[in-house]
C-alpha positions in Angstrom: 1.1 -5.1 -24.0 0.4 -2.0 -21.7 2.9 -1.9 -19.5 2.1 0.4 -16.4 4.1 3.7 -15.8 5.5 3.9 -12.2 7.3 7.2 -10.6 9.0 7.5 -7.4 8.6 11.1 -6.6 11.7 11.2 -3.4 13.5 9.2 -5.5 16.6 10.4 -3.6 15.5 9.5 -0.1 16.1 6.0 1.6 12.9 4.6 0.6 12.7 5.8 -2.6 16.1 4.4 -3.6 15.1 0.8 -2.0 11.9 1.3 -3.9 13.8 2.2 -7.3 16.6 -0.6 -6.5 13.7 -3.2 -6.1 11.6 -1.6 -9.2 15.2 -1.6 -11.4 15.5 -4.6 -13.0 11.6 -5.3 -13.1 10.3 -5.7 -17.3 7.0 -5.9 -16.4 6.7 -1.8 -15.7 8.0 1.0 -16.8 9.8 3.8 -14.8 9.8 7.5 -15.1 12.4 8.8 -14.1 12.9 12.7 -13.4 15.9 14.9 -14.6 17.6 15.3 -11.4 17.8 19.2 -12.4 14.2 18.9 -11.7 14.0 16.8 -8.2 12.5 20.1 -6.7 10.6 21.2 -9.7 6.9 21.2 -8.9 5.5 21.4 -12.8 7.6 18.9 -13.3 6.6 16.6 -10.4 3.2 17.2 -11.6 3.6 16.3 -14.7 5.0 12.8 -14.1 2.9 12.5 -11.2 0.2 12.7 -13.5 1.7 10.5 -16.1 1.5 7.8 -14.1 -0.3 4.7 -13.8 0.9 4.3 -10.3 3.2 7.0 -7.9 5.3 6.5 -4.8 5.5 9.5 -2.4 8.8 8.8 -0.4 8.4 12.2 0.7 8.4 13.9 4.6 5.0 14.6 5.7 3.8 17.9 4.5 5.4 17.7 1.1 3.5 14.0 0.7 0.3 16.1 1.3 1.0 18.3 -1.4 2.0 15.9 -3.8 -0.8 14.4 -3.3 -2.9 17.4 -4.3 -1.4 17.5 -7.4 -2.6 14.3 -8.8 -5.3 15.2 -10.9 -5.1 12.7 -13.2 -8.5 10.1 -12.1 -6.0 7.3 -13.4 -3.2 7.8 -11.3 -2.9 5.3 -8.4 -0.5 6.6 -5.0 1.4 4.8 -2.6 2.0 7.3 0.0 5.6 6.1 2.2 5.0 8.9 4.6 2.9 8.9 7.7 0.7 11.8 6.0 -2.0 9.5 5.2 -1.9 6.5 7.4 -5.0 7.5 9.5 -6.7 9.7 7.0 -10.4 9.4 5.5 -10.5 7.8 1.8 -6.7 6.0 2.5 -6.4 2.6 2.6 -3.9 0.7 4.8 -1.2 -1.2 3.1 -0.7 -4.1 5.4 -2.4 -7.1 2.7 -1.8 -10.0 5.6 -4.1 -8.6 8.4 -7.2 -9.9 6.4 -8.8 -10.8 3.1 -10.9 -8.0 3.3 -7.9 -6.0 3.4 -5.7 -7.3 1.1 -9.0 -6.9 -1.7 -9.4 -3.2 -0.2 -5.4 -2.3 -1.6 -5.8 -4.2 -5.1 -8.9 -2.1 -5.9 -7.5 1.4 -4.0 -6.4 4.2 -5.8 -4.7 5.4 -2.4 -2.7 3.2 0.0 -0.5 4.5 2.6 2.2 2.4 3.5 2.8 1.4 7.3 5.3 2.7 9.4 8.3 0.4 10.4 7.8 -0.1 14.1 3.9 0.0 13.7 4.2 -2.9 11.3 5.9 -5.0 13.7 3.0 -3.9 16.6 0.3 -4.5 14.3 1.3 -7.9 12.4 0.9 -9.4 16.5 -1.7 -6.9 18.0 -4.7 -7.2 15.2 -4.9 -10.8 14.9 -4.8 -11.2 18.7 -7.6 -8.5 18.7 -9.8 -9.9 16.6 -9.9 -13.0 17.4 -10.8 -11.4 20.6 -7.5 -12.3 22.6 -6.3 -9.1 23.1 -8.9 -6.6 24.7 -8.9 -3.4 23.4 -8.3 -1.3 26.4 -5.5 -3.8 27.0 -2.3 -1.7 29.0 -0.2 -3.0 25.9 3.8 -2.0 26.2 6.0 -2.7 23.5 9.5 -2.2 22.3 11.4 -1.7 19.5 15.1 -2.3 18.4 15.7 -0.9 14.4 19.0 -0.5 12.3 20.2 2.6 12.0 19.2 2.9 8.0 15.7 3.4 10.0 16.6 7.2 10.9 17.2 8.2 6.9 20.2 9.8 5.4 20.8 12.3 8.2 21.3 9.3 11.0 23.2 7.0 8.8 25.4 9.9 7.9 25.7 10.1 11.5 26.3 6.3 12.5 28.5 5.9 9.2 31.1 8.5 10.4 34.2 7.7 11.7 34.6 10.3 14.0 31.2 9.6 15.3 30.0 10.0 18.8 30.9 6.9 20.9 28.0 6.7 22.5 26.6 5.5 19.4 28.3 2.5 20.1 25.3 1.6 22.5 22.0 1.3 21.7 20.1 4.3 21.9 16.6 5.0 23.0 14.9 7.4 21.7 11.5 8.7 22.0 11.3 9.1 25.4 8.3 11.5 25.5 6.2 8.4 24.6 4.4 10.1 21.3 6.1 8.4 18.6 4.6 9.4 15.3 3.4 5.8 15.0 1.6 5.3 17.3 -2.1 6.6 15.9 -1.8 4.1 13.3 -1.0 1.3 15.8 -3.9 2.2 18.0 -5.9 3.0 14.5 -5.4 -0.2 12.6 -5.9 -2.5 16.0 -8.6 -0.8 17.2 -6.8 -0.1 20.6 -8.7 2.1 22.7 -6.0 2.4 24.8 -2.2 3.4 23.2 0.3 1.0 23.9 3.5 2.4 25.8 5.8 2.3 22.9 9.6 2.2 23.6 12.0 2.7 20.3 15.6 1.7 20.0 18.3 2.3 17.7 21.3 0.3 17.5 24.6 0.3 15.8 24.2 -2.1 12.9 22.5 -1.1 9.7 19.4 -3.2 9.0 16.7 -5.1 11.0 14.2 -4.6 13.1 13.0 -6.9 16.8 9.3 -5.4 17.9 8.3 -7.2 21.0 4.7 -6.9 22.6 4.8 -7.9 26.1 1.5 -9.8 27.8 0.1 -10.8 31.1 -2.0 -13.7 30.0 -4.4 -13.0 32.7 -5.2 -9.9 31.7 -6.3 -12.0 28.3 -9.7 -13.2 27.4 -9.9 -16.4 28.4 -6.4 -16.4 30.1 -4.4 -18.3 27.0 -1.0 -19.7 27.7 1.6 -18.6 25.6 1.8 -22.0 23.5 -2.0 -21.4 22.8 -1.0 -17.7 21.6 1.1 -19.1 19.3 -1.3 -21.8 18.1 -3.7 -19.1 17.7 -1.0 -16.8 15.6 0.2 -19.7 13.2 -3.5 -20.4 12.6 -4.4 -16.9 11.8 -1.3 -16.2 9.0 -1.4 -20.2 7.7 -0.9 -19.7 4.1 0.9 -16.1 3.9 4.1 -15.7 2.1 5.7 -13.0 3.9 4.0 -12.9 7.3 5.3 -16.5 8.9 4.6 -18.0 12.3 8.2 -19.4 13.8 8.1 -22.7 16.0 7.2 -22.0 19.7 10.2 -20.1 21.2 11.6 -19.4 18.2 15.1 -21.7 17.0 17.2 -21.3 19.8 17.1 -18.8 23.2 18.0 -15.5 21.7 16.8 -12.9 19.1 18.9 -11.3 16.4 17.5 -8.2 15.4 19.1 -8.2 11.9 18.4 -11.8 11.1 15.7 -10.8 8.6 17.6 -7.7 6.5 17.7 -8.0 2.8 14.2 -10.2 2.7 10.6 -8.9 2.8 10.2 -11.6 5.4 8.3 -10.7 8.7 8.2 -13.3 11.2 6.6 -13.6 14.5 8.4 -15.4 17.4 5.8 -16.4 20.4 7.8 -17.1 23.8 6.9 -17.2 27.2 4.9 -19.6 29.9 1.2 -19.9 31.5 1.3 -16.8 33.2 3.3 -14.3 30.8 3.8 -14.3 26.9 6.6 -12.0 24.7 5.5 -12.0 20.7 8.3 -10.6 18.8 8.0 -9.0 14.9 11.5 -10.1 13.2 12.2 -8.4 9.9 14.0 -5.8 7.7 13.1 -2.1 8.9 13.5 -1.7 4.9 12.2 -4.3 4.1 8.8 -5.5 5.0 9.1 -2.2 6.9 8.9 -0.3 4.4 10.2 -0.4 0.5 9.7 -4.2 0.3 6.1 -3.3 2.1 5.6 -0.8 -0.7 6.5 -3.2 -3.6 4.0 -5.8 -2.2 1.5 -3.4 -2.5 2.0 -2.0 -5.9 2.1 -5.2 -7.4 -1.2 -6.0 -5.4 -3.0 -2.5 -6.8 -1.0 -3.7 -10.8 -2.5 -7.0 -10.9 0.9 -8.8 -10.6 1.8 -11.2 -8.5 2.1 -10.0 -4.9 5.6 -11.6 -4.5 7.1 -9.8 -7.7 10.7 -8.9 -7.5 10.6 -9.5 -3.5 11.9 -13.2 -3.3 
């Protein structure tokens, strides 16, 4: 029996060692593996790009746009990690719980960019509540945004992981402050937002996890929903999923743990709040459902394998 040839081109990065750890042990594949000589080699790169029945680009931006041009084999099926390709013409979005429609769109693509961390937390609450027309589009949305520090990539958990670190790193730190985070076209994007959501990230000092919260005024809401009914309307909408899952009302006890989800490929939504006002907070692994475990799912979706393959 075939079985399908997968390369992680960035094998060295974050993701692409989360990918490769997940991918490891798996029979049901095989991976290619490049000389580490070679990492920077473009023929090479090419070569296995094209030798591929499926490729993972845990690359930086630009270089994720060229590996991508040197696919030329009509076979060859990309996951892009990178926010290259999140918002771009002929790409589809790899987030299979939003919809049917979606989650049929990645099994038949032969491109799939994978969401960004913080944007999958804003989306897996915004989309539903926009369309099942909750949320208004033009909606004055804030949201923010505690991560692990694993988040930032090798260069930030060098810098957390030092023991003669800055002490300020102690704290949490927020960070984009200029309010353009790279994520945010794909949270406006994917939700249909015509308005961007003021978007507030935080890093703290533990490694893995990730707390998005979406803040509401219900009576800025169609039809002015309490936040029970929010929550009603959430559990409704994800009934069924694996990975997506709708906590009781107000979550299981008065306080969130941002780290409570790391190691799983878990993403759960927490609905709190009262008539007037309603918080909705994203719990799970920033590389996790955030992103390696995210891209796994979505292989096995675009391979024919079970979705939840090597993730539980």
């Amino acid at each position: 029996m075939h079985k399908p040839k997968v390369y992680i081109d960035g094998q060295a990065g974050t993701t692409g060692l989360q990918i490769h750890e997940r991918l490891a042990g798996r029979t049901d594949i095989e991976l290619l593996i490049i000389d580490p000589e070679k990492r920077k080699d473009r023929e090479e790169r090419r070569r296995l790009l094209n030798a591929a029945d499926l490729a993972f680009l845990c690359l930086p931006d630009a270089a994720a746009r060229e590996a991508a041009s040197l696919v030329e084999n009509p076979a060859t099926r990309i996951i892009d990690a990178s926010t290259a390709h999140r918002t771009a013409p002929g790409w589809d979005y790899g987030f299979p719980e939003l919809s049917l429609e979606r989650r049929a769109a990645i099994a038949a693509s032969r491109r799939v960019a994978n969401p960004g961390c913080h944007a999958s937390g804003l989306i897996a609450s915004v989309y539903p509540l926009v369309r099942l027309g909750i949320l208004p589009p033009d909606y004055p949305l804030a949201c923010y945004s505690l991560t692990g520090y694993t988040g930032g990539g090798k260069s930030m958990i060098a810098e957390y992981e030092d023991p003669a670190r800055d002490g300020r790193l102690d704290s949490c730190r927020i960070y984009g402050t200029a309010l353009r985070h790279k994520h945010l076209p794909e949270m406006a994007a994917v939700c249909g937002l015509t308005r961007p959501p003021v978007f507030s990230p935080v890093v703290g000092d533990y490694p893995q996890g990730m707390a998005t919260t979406i803040l509401l005024h219900n009576d800025l809401l169609t039809g002015r929903p309490d936040a029970r009914e929010i929550h009603s309307r959430l559990a409704e909408y994800y009934a069924g999923e694996t990975f997506v899952r709708v906590a009781p009302f107000g979550g299981s006890e008065p306080v969130i743990y941002a780290n409570e989800l790391a190691g799983t490929n878990y993403l759960d939504l927490i609905v709190c709040g009262h008539e007037a006002q309603t918080t909705v907070t994203a719990l799970f692994d920033n590389l996790g459902k955030g992103a390696s475990g995210a891209a796994v799912q979505n292989m096995n979706l675009m391979l024919g394998f079970d979705e939840t393959a090597g993730l539980l």
